[in-house]
C-alpha positions in Angstrom: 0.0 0.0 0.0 2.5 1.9 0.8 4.1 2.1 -2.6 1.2 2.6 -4.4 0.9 5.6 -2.7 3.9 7.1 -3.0 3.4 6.0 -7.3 0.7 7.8 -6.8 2.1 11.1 -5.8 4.8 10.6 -8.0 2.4 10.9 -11.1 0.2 13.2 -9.7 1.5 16.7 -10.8 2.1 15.2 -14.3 0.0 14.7 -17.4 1.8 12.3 -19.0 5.3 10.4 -18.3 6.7 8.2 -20.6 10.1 6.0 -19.4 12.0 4.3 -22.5 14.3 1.3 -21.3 17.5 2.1 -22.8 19.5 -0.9 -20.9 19.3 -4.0 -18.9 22.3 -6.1 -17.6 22.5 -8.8 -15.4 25.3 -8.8 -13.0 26.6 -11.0 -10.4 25.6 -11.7 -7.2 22.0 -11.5 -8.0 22.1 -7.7 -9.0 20.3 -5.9 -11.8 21.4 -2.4 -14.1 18.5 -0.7 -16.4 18.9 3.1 -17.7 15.8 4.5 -18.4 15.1 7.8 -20.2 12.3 9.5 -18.7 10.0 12.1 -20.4 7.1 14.1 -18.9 4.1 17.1 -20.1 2.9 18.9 -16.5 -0.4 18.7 -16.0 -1.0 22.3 -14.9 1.7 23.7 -16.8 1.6 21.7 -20.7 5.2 22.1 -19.7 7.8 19.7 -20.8 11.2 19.7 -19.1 14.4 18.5 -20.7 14.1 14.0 -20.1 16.4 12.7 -17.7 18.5 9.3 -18.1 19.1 7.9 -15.2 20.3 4.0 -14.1 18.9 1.8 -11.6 20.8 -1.6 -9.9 18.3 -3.9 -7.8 19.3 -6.6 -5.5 17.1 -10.0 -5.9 16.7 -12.8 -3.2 14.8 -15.4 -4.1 13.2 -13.6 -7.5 12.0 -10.3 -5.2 13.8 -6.8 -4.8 15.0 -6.1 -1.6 17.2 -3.1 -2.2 17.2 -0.1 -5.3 19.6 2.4 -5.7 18.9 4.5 -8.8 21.8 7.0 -9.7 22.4 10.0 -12.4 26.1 8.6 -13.5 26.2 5.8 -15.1 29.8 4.8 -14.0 28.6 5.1 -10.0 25.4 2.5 -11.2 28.1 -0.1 -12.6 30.8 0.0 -9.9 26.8 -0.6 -7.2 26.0 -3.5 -9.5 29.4 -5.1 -9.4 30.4 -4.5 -13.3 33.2 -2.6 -14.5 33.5 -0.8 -18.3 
């Protein structure tokens, strides 16, 4: 419940958001890496502020998250999930 809500507020102020998976990498030790790209239109406003990319590593146990770290560089999300370029 708790999630939903804060989804919820999340969305709220906007009239449309659109996120474009740009990347998805297993790593080890049960870790995850995706870079999105996310677009939004205020609702309010009609305005439409520059997209952001950002990049996400998850932790699984047993085929559930129990930890997300989402970060703006995407050298800080591969050193979190354990990869190296």
């Amino acid at each position: 419940e708790g999630l939903r809500e804060w989804v919820n507020q999340v969305l709220e102020p906007w009239e449309s958001l659109h996120a474009e998976l740009e990347e998805i990498t297993e790593a080890p030790n049960d870790r995850v890496l995706y870079g999105l790209f996310l677009t939004a239109r205020g609702k309010e406003s009609g305005i439409e502020p520059p997209g952001q990319r950002f990049w996400t590593v998850v932790w699984l146990t047993d085929g559930k998250v129990t930890r997300r770290r989402v970060f703006l560089e995407r050298d800080e999300a591969l050193e979190a999930a354990g990869l190296r370029e």
